[in-house]
C-alpha positions as CSV (number, residue, x, y, z in Angstrom):
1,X,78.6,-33.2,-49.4
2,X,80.0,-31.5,-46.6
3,X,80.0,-32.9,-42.8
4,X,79.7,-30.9,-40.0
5,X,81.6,-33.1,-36.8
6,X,83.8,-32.6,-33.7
7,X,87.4,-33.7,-34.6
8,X,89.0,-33.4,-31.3
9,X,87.0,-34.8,-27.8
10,X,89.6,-33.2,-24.6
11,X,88.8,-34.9,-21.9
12,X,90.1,-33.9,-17.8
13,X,91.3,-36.7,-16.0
14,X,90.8,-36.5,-12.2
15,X,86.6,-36.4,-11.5
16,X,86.2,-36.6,-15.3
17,X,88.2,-39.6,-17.4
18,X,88.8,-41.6,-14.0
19,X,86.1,-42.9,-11.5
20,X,86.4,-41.8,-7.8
21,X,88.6,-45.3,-6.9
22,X,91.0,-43.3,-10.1
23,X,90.5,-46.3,-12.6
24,X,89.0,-45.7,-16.2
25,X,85.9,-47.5,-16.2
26,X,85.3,-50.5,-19.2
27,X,82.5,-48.8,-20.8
28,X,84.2,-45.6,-21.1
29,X,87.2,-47.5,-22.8
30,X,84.6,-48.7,-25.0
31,X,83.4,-46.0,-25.9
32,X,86.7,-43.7,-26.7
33,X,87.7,-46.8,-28.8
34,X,84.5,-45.9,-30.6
35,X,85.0,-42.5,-31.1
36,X,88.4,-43.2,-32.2
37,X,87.3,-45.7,-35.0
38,X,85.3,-43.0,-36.5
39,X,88.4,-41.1,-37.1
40,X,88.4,-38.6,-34.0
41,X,91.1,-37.7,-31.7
42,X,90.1,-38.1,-28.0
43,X,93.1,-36.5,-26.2
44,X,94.4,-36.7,-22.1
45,X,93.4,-32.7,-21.3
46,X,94.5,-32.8,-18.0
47,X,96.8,-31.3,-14.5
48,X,99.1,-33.9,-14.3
49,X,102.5,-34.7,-15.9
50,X,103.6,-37.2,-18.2
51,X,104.9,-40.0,-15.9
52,X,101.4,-40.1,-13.7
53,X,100.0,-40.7,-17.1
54,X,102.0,-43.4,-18.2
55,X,99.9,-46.1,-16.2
56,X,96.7,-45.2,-18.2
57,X,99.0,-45.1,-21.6
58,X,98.1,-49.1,-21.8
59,X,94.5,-49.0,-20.3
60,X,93.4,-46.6,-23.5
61,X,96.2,-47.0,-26.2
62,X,93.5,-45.1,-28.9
63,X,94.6,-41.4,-27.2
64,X,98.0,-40.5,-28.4
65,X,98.1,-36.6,-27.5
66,X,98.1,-35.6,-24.0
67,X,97.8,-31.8,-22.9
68,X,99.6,-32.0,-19.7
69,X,100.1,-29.5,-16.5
70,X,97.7,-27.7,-17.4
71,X,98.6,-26.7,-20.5
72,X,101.9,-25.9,-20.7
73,X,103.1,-29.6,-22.3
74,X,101.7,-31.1,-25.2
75,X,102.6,-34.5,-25.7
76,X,102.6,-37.4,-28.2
77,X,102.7,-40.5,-26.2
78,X,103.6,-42.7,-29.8
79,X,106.3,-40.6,-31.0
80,X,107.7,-39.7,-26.8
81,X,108.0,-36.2,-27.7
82,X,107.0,-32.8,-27.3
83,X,104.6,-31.2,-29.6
84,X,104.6,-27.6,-27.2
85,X,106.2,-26.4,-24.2
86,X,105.6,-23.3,-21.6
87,X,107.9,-23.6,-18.5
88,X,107.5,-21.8,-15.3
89,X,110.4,-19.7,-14.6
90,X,113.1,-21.3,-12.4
91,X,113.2,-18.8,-9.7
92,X,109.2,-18.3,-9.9
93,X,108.8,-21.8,-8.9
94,X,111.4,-21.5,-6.0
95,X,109.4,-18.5,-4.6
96,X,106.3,-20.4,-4.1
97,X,108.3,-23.7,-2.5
98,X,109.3,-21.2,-0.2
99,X,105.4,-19.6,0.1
100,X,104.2,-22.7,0.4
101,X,106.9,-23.7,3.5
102,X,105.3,-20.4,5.3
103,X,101.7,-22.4,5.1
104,X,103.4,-25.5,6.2
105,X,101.9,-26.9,2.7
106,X,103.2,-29.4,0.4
107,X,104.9,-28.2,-3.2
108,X,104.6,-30.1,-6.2
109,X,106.8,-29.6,-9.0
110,X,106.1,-31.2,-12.5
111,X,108.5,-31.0,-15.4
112,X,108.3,-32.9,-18.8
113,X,109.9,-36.1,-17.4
114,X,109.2,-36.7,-13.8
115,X,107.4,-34.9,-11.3
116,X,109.1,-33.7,-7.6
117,X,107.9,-33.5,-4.2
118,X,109.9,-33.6,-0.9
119,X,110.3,-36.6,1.2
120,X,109.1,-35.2,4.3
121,X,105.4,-34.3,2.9
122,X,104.9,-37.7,0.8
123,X,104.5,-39.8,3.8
124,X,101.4,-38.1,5.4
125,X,99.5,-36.8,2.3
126,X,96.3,-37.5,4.2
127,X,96.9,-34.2,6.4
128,X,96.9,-32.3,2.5
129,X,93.7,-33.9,1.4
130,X,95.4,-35.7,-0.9
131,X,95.6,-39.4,0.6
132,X,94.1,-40.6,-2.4
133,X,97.0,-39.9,-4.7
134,X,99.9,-41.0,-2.2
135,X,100.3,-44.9,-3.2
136,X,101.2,-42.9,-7.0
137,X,103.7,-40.6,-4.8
138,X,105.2,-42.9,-3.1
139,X,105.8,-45.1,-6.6
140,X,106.6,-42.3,-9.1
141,X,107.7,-39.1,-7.3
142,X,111.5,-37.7,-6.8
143,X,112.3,-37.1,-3.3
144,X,113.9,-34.3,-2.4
145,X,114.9,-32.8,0.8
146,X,114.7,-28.7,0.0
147,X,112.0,-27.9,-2.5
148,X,113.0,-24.7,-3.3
149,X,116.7,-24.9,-3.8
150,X,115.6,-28.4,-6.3
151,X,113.6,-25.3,-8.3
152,X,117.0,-23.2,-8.6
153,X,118.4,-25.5,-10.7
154,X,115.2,-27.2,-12.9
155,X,114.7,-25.7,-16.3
156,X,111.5,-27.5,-17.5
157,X,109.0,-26.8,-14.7
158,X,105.8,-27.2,-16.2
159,X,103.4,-26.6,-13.4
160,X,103.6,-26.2,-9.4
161,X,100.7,-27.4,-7.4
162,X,100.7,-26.7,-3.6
163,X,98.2,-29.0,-1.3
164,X,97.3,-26.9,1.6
165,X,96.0,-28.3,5.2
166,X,93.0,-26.1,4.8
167,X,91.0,-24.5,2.2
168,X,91.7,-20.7,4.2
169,X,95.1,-21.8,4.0
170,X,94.3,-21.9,0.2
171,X,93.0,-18.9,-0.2
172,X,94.9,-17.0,1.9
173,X,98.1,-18.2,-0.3
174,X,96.5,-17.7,-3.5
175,X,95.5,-13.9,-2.2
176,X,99.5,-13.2,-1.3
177,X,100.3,-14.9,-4.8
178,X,98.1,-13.4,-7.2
179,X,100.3,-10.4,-8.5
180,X,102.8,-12.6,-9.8
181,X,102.9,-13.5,-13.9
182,X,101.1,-16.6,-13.1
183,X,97.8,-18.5,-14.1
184,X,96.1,-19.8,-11.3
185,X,93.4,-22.4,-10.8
186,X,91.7,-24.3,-7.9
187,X,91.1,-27.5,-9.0
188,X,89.8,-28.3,-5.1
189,X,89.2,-26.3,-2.1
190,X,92.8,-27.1,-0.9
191,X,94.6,-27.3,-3.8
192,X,96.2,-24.7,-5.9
193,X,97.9,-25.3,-9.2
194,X,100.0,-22.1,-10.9
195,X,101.2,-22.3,-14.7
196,X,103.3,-19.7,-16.7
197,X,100.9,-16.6,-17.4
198,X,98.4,-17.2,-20.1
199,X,99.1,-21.0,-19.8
200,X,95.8,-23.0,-19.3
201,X,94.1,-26.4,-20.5
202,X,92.4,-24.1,-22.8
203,X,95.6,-22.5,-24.6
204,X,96.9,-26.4,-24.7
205,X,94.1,-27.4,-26.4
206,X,94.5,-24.9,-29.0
207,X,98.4,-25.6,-29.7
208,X,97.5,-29.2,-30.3
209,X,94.3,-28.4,-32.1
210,X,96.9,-26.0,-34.4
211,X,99.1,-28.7,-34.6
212,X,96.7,-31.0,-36.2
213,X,95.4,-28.2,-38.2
214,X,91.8,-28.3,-36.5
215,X,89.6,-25.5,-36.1
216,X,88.6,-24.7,-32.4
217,X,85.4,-25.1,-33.2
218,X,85.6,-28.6,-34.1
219,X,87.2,-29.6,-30.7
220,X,84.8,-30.5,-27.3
221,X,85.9,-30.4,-23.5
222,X,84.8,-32.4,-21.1
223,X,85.5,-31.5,-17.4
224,X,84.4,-30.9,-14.0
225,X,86.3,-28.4,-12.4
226,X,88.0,-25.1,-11.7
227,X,91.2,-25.5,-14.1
228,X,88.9,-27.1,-17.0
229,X,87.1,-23.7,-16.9
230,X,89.1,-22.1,-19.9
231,X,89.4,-25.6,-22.2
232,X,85.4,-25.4,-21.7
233,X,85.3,-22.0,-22.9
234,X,87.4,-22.1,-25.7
235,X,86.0,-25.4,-26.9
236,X,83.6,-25.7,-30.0
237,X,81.5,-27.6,-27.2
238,X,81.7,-27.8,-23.6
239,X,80.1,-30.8,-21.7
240,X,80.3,-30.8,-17.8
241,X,80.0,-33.8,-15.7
242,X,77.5,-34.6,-13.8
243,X,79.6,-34.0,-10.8
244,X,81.1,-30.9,-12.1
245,X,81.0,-27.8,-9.7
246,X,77.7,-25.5,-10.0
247,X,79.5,-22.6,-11.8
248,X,81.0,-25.4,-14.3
249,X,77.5,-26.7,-15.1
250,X,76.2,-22.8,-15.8
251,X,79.3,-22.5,-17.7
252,X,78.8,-25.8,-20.5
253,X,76.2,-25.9,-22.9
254,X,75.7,-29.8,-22.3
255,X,75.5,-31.9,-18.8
256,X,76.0,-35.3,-18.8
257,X,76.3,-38.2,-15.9
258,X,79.1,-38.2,-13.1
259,X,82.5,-39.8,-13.5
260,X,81.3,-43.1,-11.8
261,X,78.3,-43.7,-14.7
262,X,80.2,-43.3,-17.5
263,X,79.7,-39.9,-18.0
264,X,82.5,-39.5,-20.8
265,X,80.9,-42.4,-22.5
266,X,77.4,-40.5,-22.1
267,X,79.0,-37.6,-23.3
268,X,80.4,-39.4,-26.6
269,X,77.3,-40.9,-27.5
270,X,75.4,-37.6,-27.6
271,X,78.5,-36.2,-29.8
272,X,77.5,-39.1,-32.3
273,X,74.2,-38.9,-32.2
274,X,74.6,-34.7,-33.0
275,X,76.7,-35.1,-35.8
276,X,75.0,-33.3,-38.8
277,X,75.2,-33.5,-42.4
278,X,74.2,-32.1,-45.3
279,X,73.4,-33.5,-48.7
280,X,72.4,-31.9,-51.9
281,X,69.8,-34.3,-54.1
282,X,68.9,-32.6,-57.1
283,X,69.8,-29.5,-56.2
284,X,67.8,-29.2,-53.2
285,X,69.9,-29.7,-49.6
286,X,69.2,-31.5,-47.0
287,X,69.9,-31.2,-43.3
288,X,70.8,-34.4,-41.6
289,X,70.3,-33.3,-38.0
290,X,71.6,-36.4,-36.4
291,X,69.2,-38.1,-33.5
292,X,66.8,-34.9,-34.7
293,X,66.6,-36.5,-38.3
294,X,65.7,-34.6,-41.7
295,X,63.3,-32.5,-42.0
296,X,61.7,-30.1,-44.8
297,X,60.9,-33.1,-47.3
298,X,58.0,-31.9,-49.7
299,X,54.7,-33.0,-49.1
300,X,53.7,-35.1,-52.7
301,X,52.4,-38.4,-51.3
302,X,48.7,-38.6,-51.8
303,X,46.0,-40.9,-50.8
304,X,45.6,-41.4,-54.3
305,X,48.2,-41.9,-55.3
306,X,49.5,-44.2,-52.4
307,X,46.4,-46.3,-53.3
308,X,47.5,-47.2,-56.5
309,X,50.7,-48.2,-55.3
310,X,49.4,-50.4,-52.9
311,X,47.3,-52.2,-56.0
312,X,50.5,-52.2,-58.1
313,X,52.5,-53.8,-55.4
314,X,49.7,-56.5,-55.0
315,X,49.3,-57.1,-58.5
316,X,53.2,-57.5,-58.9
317,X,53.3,-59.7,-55.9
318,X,50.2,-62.0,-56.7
319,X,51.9,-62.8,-60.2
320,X,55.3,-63.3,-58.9
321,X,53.7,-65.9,-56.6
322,X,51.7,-67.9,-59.8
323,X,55.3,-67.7,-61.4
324,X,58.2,-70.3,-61.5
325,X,59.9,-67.7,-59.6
326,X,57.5,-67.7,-56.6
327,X,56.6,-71.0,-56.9
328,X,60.4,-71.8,-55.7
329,X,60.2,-69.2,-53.0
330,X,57.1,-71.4,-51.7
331,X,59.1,-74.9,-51.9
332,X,61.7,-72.9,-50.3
333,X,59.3,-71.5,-47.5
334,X,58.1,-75.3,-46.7
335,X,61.5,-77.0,-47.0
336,X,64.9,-75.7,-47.7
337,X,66.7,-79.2,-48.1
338,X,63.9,-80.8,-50.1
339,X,63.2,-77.7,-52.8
340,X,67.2,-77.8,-52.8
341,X,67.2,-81.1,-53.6
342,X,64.5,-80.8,-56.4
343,X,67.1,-78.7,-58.2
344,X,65.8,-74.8,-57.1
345,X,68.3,-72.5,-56.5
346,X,67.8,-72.0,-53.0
347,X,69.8,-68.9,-52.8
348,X,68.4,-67.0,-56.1
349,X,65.3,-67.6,-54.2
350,X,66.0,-66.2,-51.2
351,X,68.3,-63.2,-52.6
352,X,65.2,-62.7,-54.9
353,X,62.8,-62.4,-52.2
354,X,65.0,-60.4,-49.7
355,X,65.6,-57.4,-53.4
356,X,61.8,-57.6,-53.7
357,X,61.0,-57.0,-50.1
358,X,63.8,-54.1,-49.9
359,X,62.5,-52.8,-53.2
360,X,58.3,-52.3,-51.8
361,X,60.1,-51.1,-48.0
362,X,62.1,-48.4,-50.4
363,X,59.3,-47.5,-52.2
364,X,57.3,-47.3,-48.8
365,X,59.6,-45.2,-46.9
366,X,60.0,-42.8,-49.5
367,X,56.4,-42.4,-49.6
368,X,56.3,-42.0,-45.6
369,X,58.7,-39.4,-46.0
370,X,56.8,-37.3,-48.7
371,X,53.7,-37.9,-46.3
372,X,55.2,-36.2,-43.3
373,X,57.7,-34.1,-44.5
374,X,60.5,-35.2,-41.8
375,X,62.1,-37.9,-40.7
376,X,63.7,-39.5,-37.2
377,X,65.6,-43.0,-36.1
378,X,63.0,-43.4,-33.1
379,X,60.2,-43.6,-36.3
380,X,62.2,-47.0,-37.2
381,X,62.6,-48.6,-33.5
382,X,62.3,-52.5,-33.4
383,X,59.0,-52.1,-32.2
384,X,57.6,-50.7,-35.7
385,X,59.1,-53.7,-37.1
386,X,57.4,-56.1,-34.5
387,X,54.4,-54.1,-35.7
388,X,54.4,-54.9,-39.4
389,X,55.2,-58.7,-38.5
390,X,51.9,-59.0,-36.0
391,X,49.9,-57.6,-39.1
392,X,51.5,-60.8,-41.1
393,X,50.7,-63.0,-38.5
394,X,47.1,-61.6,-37.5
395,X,46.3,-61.9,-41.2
396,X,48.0,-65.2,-42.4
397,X,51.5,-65.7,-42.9
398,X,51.7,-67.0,-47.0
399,X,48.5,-65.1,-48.1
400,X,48.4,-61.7,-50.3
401,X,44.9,-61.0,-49.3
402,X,45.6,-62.2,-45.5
403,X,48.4,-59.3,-44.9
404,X,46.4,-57.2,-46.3
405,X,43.4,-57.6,-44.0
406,X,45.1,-58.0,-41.0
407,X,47.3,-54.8,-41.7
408,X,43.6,-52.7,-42.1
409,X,42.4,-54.0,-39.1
410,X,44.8,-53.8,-37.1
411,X,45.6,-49.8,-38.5
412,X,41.7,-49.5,-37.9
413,X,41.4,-50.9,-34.3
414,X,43.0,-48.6,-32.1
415,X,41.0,-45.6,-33.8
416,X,37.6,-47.4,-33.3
417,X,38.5,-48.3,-29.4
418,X,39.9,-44.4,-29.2
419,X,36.5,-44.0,-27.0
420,X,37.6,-46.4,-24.1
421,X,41.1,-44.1,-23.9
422,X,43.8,-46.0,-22.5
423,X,42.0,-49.2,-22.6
424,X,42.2,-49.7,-26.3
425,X,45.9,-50.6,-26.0
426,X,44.7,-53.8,-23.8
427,X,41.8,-54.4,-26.1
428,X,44.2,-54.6,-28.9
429,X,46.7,-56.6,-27.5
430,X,43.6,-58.9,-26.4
431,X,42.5,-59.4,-29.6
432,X,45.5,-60.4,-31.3
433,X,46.1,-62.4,-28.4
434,X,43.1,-64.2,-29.3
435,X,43.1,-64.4,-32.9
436,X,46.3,-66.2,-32.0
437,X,44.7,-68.7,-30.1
438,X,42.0,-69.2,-32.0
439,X,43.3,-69.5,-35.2
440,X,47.2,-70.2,-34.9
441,X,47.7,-69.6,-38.6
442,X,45.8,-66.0,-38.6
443,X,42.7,-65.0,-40.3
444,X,42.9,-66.1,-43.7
445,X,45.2,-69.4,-42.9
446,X,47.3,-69.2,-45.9
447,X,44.2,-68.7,-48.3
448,X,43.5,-66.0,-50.2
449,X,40.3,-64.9,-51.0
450,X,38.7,-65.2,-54.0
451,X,39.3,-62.0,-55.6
452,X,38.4,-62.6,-59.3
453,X,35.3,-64.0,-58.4
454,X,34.8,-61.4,-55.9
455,X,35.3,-58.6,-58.9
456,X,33.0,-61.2,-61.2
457,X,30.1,-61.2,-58.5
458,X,29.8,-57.4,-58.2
459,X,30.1,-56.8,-62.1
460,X,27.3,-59.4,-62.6
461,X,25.2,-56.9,-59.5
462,X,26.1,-53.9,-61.6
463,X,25.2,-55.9,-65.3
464,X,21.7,-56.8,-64.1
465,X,20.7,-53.3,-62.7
466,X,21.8,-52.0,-66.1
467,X,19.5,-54.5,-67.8
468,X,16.3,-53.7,-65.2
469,X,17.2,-49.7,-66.6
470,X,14.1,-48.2,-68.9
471,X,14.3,-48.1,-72.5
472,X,15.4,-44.4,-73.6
473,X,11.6,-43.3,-74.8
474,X,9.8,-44.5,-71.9
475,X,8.9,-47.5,-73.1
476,X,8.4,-51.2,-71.0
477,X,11.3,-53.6,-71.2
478,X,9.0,-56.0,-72.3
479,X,8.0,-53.4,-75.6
480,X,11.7,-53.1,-76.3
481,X,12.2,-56.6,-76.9
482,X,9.5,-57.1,-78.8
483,X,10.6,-54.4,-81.0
């Protein structure tokens, strides 16, 4: 048996993981905790370093790796080490500090411990487009006074990100910077992030999908934005959020709900209800295609040979009922404390009656599923179960024959009111309604009917038109008995 499943679920942080207020929503906790129970590692793929991480560490315990600045750190938050580093060189990172002076922009350094921005910018991040993110600044960042002599001496630079005051600013830097050995995304119109060349979420993902010796194609992304855009292509699957740039969306081969409806949970959901497996049963294999079900069953069940079936499951059941055995399962039916306290095993009786209805559903689906040829969850919904139990009720809850007539009538009623189109539906609900009403314990009331002397009557119809028959030679029936 061999199962075909996503091992790895990458998920981007900012317009992805975290809501527009930058909180993880409960149900989106929920549901990672889910996904991790079934064995799957949902991983932090995401722009920002490890100490801007560290306040959703205890919000979502279940993710353990973290593929940080944009790839060039993976991190295992149990363990507090480094799984795979790609620094930016030293001097590299001082050239853009001093670009980004030019633009009057603000620098950003990230390194594996701590992240770096210069005193001066911190206090008005508003004027960056970045207001959002300066309470975190103003908590977590090192201040520095000259961000470009700070880069002279920093060994670990993971990442530089420079906030512009406009997005032609952006552009305009990003044009003047492009020749260098850098990878370079826009994760927003006025914000530029640049990792060592060849460094991107997407070459992250694969060093910690190598690491826990997972194939690529067992890994999914999840993100919304320009520096997601080579985790999404590398990724066995790529889901974009609903609030994901247009070119994102064309990119993914999934779209699910924005960052403030749970999209992640969304997108986890569909995951599960994808997974396939297959199963080999007498040498045959079978596709279990997830929410899509299984399909190419062979086609053996009959009318025929459901009807005898049926007759050998009411047979079975109308002399369990005349037996000691069912005889307890009635006492037990009308009252659990007295039949206990009449010596019955109230239990046996119970477990007996629960293995005997699981053994006729068993039965029954199998020959559902040899009738059809495929089958689907939304074929089992509550509201075929609610189904079945009207047909008890309509016919008479405790009578063979009773479940028996209501299930034909109601299985025949909607097919005979087919002519009045969508009113049938109200006509039928109308009439159990009423049946209800009328007769509170269903058709047959608990009574069955009189089957043996129903089969008695029709032999005794059949008997005396054999006896009214002619005599062989064409004699009278009088002249015969004579003879």
């Amino acid at each position: 048996m061999e199962r075909k499943n996503y091992r790895i679920i990458a998920l981007d942080m900012d317009g992805t993981l975290l809501t527009s207020d930058k909180t993880i929503a409960p149900d989106t906790v929920r549901d990672i905790r889910a996904a991790s129970e079934r064995g799957i590692h949902v991983v932090y793929c995401t722009g920002r370093a490890v100490p801007e991480l560290k306040l959703y560490f205890d919000m979502v315990p279940m993710m353990r790796y973290a593929v940080c600045s944009t790839g060039a750190l993976v991190y295992d938050r149990v363990e507090k080490r480094c799984i795979d580093r790609r620094p930016v060189r030293s001097e590299l990172a001082a050239a853009l500090a001093e670009t980004a002076k030019r633009y009057r922009a603000m620098p950003h350094i990230l390194t594996d411990d701590e992240t770096i921005v210069a005193a001066d910018d911190v206090t008005h991040m508003k004027d960056f487009h970045a207001g959002i993110y300066q309470p975190m600044f103003e908590r977590i960042t090192r201040k520095v006074a000259d961000m470009a002599e700070e880069a002279r001496h920093l060994t670990s630079i993971g990442k530089v990100n420079i906030y512009f005051r406009s997005s032609e600013d952006c552009h305009a830097c990003y044009e003047e910077l492009r020749t260098l050995p850098l990878s370079f995304a826009m994760p927003e119109e006025t914000t530029l992030e640049m990792t060592a060349q060849g460094v991107t979420k997407g070459s992250g993902l694969k060093a910690l999908a190598d690491y826990l010796h997972i194939p690529m194609a067992q890994t999914v992304g999840i993100g919304d934005s320009d520096n997601d855009r080579a985790m999404l292509h590398d990724a066995g699957l790529s889901i974009a959020m609903g609030n994901a740039q247009a070119d994102i969306k064309a990119q993914c081969d999934l779209i699910t709900e924005d960052n403030d409806h749970n999209g992640v949970g969304e997108a986890i959901r569909l995951i599960f209800n994808n997974l396939q497996l297959n199963i080999n049963v007498g040498g045959k294999d079978f596709l279990l295609d997830g929410a899509k079900g299984v399909a190419s069953i062979p086609l053996h069940t009959t009318f025929a040979g459901s009807l005898v079936i049926v007759v050998i499951f009411l047979t079975a059941t109308a002399l369990l009922m005349n037996s000691k055995h069912g005889r307890s399962m009635l006492a037990v039916r009308e009252d659990d404390l007295a039949a206990q306290m009449s010596g019955i095993n109230t239990f046996r009786s119970k477990m007996l009656a629960m293995c005997m209805s699981a053994l006729y559903a068993g039965i029954a689906g199998g020959m559902m599923a040899h009738y059809f040829g495929y089958l689907q969850p939304k074929m089992f919904l509550m509201t075929k179960s609610t189904e079945y139990t009207i047909m008890v009720i309509f016919g008479g809850m405790g009578s063979i024959t009773g479940s028996v007539l209501g299930t034909v009538l109601l299985c025949a009623l909607p097919e005979l009111l087919r002519a009045v189109g969508d009113w049938r539906l109200v006509m039928y609900g109308l009439a159990v309604i009423v049946i209800m009403i009328v007769r509170p314990k269903g058709l047959m009331g608990g009574k069955e009917l009189p089957v043996g002397r129903i089969c008695r009557a029709v032999g005794r119809v059949f008997t005396k038109k054999k006896k009214d028959l002619p005599p062989p030679d064409g004699g009278s029936v009088g002249e015969e008995a004579s003879v």
